[in-house]
N, C-alpha and C positions, 0 to 999 in steps of 0.2 A: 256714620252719623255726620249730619248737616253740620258745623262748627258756623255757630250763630255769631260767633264772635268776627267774624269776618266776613257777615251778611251784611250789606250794605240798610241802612231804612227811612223809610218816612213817616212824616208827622201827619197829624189832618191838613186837609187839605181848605185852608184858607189865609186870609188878606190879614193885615194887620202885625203889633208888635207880640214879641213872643210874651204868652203867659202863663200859669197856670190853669189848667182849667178845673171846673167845680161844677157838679151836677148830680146826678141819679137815674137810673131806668126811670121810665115815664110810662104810664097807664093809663092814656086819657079813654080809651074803650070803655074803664072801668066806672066811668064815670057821667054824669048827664052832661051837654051842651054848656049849660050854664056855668060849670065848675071850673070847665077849661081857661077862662077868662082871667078868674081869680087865680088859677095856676100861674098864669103867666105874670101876675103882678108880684104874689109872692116869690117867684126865682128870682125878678131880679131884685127884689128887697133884698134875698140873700145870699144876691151876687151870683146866679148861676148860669155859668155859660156854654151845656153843653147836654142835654138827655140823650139816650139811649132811649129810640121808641119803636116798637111795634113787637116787643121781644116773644111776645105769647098770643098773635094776633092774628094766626092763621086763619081760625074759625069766622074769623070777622072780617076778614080781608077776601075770603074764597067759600064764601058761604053756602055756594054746590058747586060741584067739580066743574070746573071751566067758567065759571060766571064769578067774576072778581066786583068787587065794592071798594072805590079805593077813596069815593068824595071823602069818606071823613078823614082819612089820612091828609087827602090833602090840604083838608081846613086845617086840621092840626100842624100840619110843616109852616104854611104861610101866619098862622097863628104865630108862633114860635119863631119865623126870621120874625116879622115885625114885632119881638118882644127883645131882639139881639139876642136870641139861644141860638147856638148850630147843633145840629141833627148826627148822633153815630146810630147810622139808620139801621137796622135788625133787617136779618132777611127772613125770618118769623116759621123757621122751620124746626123750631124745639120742639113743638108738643103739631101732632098731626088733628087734623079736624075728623067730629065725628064720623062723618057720610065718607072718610077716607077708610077709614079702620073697619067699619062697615061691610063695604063692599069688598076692602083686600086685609083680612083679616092675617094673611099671610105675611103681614109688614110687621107684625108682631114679638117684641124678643122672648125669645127660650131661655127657660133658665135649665142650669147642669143636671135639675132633675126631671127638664121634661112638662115643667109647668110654662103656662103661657103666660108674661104681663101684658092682663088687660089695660085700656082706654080708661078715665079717673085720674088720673095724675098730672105729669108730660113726662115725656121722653119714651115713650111707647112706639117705640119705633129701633129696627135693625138696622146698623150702620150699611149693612152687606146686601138687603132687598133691594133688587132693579126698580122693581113698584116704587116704594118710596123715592130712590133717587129721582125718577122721571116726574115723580109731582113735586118734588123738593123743589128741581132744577127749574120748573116750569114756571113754578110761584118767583124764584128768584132772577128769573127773564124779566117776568111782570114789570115788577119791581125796580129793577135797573134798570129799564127802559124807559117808565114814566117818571123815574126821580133824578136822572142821569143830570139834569139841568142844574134840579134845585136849588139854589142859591144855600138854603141854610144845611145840606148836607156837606159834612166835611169827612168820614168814613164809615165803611159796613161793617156790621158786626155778623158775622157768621152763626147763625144757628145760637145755641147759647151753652156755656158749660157743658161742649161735648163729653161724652161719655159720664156724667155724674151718674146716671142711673143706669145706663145701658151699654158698658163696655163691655160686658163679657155674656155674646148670645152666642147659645150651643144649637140655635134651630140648624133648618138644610141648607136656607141659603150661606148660613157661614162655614157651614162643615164645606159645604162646593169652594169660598172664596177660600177657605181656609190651605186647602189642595193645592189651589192655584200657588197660592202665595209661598207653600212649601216646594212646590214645583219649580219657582222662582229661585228661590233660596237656596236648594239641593241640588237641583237640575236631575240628578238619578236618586231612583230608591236607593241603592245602594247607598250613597252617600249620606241618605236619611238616616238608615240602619246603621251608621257610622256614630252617626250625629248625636243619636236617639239612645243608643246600646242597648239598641231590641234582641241580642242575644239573650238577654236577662230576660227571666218566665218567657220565654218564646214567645215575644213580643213582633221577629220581626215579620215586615211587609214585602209581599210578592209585586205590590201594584197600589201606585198615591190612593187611587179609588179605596183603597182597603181604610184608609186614614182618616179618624175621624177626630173633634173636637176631644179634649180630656170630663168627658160626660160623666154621671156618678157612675163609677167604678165599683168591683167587690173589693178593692182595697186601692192603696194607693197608686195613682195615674203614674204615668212615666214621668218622672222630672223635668226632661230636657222639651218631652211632649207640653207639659205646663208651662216651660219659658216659651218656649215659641209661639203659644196660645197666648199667653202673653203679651208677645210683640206683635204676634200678628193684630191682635186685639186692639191696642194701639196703631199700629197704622191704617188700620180699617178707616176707626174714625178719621185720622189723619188723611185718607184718601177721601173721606167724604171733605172736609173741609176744603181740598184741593179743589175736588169737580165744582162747588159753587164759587170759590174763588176764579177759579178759569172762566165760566159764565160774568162775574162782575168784571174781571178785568178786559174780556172782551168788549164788554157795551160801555164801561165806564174808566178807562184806563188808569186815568188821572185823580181817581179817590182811592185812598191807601184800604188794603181790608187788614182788620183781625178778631178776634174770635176768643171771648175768653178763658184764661185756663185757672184751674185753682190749686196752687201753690200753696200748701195747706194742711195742716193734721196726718192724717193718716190717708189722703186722696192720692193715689200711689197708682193705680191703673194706666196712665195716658204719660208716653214716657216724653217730659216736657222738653227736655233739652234735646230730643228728635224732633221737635215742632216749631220748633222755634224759630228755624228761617223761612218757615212755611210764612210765615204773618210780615207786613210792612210795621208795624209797630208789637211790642208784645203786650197782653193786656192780663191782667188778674183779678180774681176774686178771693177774698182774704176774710174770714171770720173768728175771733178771735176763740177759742177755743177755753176753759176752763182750766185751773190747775197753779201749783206754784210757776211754772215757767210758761205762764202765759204770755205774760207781757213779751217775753223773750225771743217766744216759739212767731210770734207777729213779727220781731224783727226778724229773725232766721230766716222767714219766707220771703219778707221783702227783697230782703240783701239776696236771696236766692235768685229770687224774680229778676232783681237787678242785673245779676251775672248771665241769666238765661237770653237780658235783651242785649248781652256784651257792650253793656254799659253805657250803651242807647239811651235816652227816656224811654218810660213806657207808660201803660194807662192803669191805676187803677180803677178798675170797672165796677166792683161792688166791693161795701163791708158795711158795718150798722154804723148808725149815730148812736143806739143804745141796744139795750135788747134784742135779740133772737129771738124764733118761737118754735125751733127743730130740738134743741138739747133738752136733757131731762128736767132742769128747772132754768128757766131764763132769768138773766138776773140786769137790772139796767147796767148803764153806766157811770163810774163814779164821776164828780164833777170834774173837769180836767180828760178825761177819759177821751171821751170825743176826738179834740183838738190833738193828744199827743198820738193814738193810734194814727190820727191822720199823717201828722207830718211826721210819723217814723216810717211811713211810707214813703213821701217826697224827698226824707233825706238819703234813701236808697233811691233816689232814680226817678220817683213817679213825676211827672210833667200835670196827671189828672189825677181829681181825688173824689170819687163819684160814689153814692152809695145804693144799695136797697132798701127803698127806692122816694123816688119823690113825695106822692102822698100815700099816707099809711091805707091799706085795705080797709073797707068796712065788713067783707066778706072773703070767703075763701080759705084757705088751708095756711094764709100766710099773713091774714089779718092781725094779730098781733106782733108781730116784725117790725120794731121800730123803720121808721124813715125821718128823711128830710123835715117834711109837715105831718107831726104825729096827728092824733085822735082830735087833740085839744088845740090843733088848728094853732094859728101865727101867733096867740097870747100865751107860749106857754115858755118857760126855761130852757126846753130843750131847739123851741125854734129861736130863741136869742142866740145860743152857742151856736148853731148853724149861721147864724146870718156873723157871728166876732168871728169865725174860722173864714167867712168867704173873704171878710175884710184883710184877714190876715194871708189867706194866699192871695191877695192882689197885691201886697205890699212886699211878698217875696219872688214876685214877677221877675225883677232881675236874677232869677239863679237857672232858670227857666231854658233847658237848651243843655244847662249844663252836665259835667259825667261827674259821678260819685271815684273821687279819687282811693285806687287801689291800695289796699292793706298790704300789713307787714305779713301777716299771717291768710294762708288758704285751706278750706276745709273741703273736702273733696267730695261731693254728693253722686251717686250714681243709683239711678232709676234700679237696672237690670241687678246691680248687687241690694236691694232693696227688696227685689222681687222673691231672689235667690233664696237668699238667707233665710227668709224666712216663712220658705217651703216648709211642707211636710218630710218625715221620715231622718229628719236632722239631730245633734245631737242631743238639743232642747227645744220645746215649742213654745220656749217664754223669752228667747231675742228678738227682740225690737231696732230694728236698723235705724227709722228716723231717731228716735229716744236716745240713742249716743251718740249721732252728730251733735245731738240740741245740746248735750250735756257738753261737750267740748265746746259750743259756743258759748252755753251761759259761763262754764270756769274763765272763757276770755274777754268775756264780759264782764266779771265779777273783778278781773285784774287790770281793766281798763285800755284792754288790746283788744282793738281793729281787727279784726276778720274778713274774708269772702266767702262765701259759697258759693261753689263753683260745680260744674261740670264735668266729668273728666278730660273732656274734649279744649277745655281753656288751656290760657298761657301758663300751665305749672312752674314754667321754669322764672317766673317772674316774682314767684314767691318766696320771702326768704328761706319760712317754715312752711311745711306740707301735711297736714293730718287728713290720715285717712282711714275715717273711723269705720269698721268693718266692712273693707272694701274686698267682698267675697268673689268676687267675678275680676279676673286676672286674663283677658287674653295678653299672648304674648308681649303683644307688639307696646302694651300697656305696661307690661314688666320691665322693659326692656329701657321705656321713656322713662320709668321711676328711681331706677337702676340708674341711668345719667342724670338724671335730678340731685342726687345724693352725690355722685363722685362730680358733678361740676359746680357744687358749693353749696345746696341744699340740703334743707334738714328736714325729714321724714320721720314722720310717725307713723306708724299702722296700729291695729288693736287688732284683739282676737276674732278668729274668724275672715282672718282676712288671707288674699291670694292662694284660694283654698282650691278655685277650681275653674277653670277655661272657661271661653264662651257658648260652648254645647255644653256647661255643668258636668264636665269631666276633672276627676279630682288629679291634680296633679301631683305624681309620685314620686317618691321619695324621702317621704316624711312634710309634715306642715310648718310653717306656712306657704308650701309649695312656691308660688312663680316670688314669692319675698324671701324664702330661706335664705340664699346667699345672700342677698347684700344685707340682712338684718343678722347674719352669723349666728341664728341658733336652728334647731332644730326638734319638733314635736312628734312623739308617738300616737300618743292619745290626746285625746279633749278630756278636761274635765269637768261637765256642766255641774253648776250647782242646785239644787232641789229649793224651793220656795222659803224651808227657814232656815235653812244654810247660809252662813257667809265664811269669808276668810279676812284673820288683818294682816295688815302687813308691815313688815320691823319700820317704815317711817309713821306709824301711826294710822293710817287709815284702812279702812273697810271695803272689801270686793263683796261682790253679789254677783251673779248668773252666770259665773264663768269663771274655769282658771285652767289654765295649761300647764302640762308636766315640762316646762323647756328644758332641753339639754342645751349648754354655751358650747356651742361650735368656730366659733371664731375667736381667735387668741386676743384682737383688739378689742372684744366685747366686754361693755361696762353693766355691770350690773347696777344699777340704780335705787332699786327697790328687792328685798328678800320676802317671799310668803313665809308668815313666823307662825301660822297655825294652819290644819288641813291638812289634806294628803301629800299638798305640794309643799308641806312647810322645808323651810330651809334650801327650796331652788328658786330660780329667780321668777320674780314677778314680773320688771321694767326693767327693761335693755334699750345701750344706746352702744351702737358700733360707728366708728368713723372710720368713713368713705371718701376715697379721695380729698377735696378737700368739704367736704359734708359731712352727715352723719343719718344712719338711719337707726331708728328707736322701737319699740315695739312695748305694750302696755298690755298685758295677759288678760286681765280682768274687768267688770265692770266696775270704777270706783264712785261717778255719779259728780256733780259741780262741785260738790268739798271737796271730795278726794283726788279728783287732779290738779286741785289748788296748788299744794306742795310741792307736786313735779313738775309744771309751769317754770318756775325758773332754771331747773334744768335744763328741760325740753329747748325752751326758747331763747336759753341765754347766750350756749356758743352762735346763734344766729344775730346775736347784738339786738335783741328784741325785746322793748320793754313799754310801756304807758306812755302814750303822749302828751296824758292828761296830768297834772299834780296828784301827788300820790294821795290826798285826803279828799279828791274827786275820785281815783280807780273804786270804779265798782258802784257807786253809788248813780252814777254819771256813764249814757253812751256817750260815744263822741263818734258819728258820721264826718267826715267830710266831702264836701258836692264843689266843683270848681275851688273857689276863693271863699268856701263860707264852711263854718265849722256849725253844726247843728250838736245842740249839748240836749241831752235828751234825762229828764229825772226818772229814773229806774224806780223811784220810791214815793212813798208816802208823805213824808215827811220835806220841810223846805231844805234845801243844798244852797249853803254859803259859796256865793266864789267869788271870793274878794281875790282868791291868787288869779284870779284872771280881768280881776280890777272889773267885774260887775256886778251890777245888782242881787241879790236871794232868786235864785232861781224856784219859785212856788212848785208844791206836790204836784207830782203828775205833771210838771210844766216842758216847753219846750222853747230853750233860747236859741237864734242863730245869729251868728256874730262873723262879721265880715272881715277876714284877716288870713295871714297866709301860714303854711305848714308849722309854723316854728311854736312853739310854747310860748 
């Protein structure tokens, strides 16, 4: 894996001082002549200096094969410099045109049972068909070559939200790429059947050709067949992104490309922090998702995001001014809403804060989708708060450049143990891997500690404290780094389910938590999942849910922390903390959920000297980012936050204050 963090990057590519930038996908196709005009006066009413254009604009750009239309584009770019917007131009190969799909019907993705996704949507398209690449690649010639000059282009956007619809196609052309790619990776069958432990039901292979995608089965697929389908699946797209990036940076060297990823709920397919040096800058799409940890689960991505562009700036490329119109009931924005989701993005990193999209649809599958200029046009509240937000990231231009200064505390996020876990045929098929890193960030949240989320491939050893909440996927070399983590003065946490099994999903023996039993000093027979109205407490007072392990204390320095006081496992331990050289590593058996790791919080992070930086009657109520020289105080809540201990004004509900001053309280 590419370590993004020592990827060198660049910004867009133009003149002038550094600032934020502000904008949205642009759709002027969607629209008559006349409106384009009016577009251009409302952005810069509302300060925007930047669209995304041509993102779904195949059909209209190559409207039969080899015969391109490009005047309206170009009215549209010269419209836009002379309005002082710059262009992150799309290379418009999300959704294929019809007379494509038509004629090579073949470019079509398969799904695991063998169905075809038809043309109707976008993304109807195989990352792994030649066909497609050789029209992708062709349109994005076009393109580069007649806009290479442009004045108001400052970078390309790849395709759009690769893989949201179409990461995982079981047709031939992937099953053939798919061979390749294990032929790559294995170099012998043998080494497959190693890999794979096709011993088991006489699975194994005489010859790659025998090898297919993990297609619907009579029962369940091989495991190790399904990570690898997996990764391969992921770098498919990731190899298409590469071949159009190779084509722009040939004809146009000098303009940065990237490509959006969405760092995000449960979009778990496209494994990010392998992507990530793919791109001159990193970009995201971010949608706020429903639930009590929503506001939270927004910060979690960002800071994710952040760490993914190794602390870079990066773009966000999409998220709403209000409303949705894909979840099962859309619900606007509260007042306030807008402005803080935005700049709890910038206080993680983002340089741009752009959304979907400029004007709202009048038609289409996506017309209700708040934007920029909703329905009710430039008279309405919600275009006022659009144009006080553009005001206000011009007046945070000096932070612009700057890095979001690293936390006391690291939380360990990894794609492949995300994947793993929560496979089939496992102890239970109700863990949720993202849902208990989120939960250790909101209890860090809740206590007014700084977090990262990180990568496993970042600076670990730079953290004081280390959580690594169900970090299922244990190659060696990874056990090996977390193991000096601990005895060279770091403090380790792991949860259950973790270092259970190699990187071919081989468990490793000797009892659990396999590649962590030593240095965490206990030792597991059995798992013991828990059933939906199951719970367990435990002697300090709180509540597990989905999980509890029988541990045996194997190591004579090992602290018990916490006792299970009801359940099968009553009276062994629940939380373990061993000290390691001059470290310690901890382990957490259960699911406890943001109250319940409340309590252990000052255990966990005390011997690391780790506490709030914030006055204790802001922890919790109050994030607190830091970006260079500027503290960004973010209201968690409803209600107005007093902070006179920081000698300023009521910070309003939903508000975001940033205040210019250095580390110290």
């Amino acid at each position: 894996m590419t370590q993004s963090f020592e990827t060198p990057r660049r910004w867009l590519r133009r003149a002038g001082a550094a600032r934020l930038e502000f904008g949205a996908d642009y759709n002027p196709d969607q629209w008559p002549r006349e409106v384009w005009d009016d577009d251009v006066r409302a952005m810069r009413q509302a300060g925007v200096t930047i669209v995304s254009l041509a993102i779904f604009s195949w059909a209209r750009l190559e409207p039969r094969e080899g015969v391109f239309d490009f005047a309206w584009l170009d009215e549209v770019m010269d419209l836009l410099h002379a309005g002082g917007i710059t262009v992150d131009l799309a290379t418009a190969t999300a959704s294929p045109p019809p007379w494509l799909t038509r004629k090579h019907p073949e470019i079509l993705p398969v799904t695991r049972t063998g169905e075809t996704l038809w043309p109707g949507a976008r993304q109807h398209w195989r990352p792994t068909s030649p066909v497609f690449r050789e029209h992708a690649l062709r349109l994005v010639r076009e393109l580069a070559v007649r806009y290479a000059e442009h004045p108001a282009l400052v970078a390309w956007h790849v395709n759009n939200e690769l893989g949201c619809h179409n990461i995982y196609d079981y047709s031939d052309d992937a099953a053939r790429a798919f061979r390749l790619w294990l032929r790559e990776r294995y170099n012998t069958v043998e080494a497959l059947n190693h890999a794979w432990g096709t011993a088991f039901w006489a699975q194994r292979y005489d010859d790659f050709e025998e090898v297919l995608p993990p297609r619907l089965a009579a029962s369940h697929p091989n495991p190790t067949q399904q990570l690898d389908f997996k990764r391969f699946s992921s770098d498919a797209l990731k190899e298409h992104l590469r071949a159009e990036r190779a084509v722009l940076r040939r004809i146009t060297p000098e303009v940065p490309v990237t490509t959006n990823f969405m760092v995000m709920g449960e979009t778990k397919g496209m494994n990010y922090a392998d992507w990530a040096a793919e791109v001159d800058f990193v970009s995201n799409d971010h949608y706020v998702l429903p639930g009590p940890q929503a506001r939270d689960e927004l910060s979690f991505s960002a800071n994710l995001t952040g760490n993914l562009a190794g602390g870079h700036p990066w773009f966000l490329m999409e998220h709403s001014t209000s409303a949705v119109n894909w979840q099962p009931v859309n619900v606007a924005k509260k007042p306030g809403e807008l402005a803080r989701d935005s700049l709890t993005h910038v206080a993680h990193g983002a340089d741009a804060v752009c959304y979907f999209q400029w004007r709202q649809s009048k038609a289409g599958a996506e017309k209700y989708h708040s934007a920029m200029l909703s329905h009710s046009g430039t008279d309405s509240d919600l275009f006022r708060d659009v144009v006080r937000l553009g005001e206000r990231l011009r007046e945070l231009a000096p932070i612009a450049g700057s890095r979001r200064r690293r936390a006391p505390v690291g939380i360990v996020f990894d794609w492949e143990s995300w994947w793993v876990s929560e496979h089939d045929s496992h102890p239970t098929d109700r863990l949720r891997y993202r849902p208990e890193a989120l939960d250790w960030y909101t209890a860090l949240l809740d206590a007014g500690i700084r977090a990262d989320v990180v990568p496993p491939d970042a600076p670990l050893e730079e953290y004081r404290v280390l959580i690594a909440p169900i970090l299922h996927v244990v190659p060696g070399a990874l056990a090996t780094r977390l193991r000096r983590y601990a005895a060279g003065g770091g403090h380790l946490v792991a949860t259950y389910f973790s270092g259970i099994v190699d990187e071919h999903d081989h468990v490793w023996l000797g009892g659990y938590p396999g590649a962590l039993r030593e240095v965490l000093g206990i030792r597991i027979e059995e798992f013991g999942p828990l059933l939906d109205h199951e719970s367990v407490e435990l002697d300090n007072g709180t509540t597990g849910t989905l999980w509890t392990d029988r541990i045996d204390v194997t190591g004579t320095d090992v602290e018990v922390l916490a006792h299970y006081k009801t359940g099968d496992q009553a009276e062994r331990a629940a939380v373990t903390r061993r000290a390691v050289g001059t470290g310690s590593a901890s382990y957490v058996s259960t699911r406890l959920g943001p109250a319940g790791l409340a309590p252990l919080l000052p255990a966990l992070l005390g011997p690391a000297g780790v506490s709030s930086e914030l006055p204790a009657e802001l922890a919790g109520r109050v994030e607190l980012t830091i970006r260079g020289d500027h503290w960004f105080l973010i209201n968690r809540t409803d209600s107005p936050v007093e902070l006179d201990s920081l000698g300023e004004p009521v910070l309003e509900p939903r508000g975001v204050r940033v205040l210019h001053r250095d580390s110290r309280v």
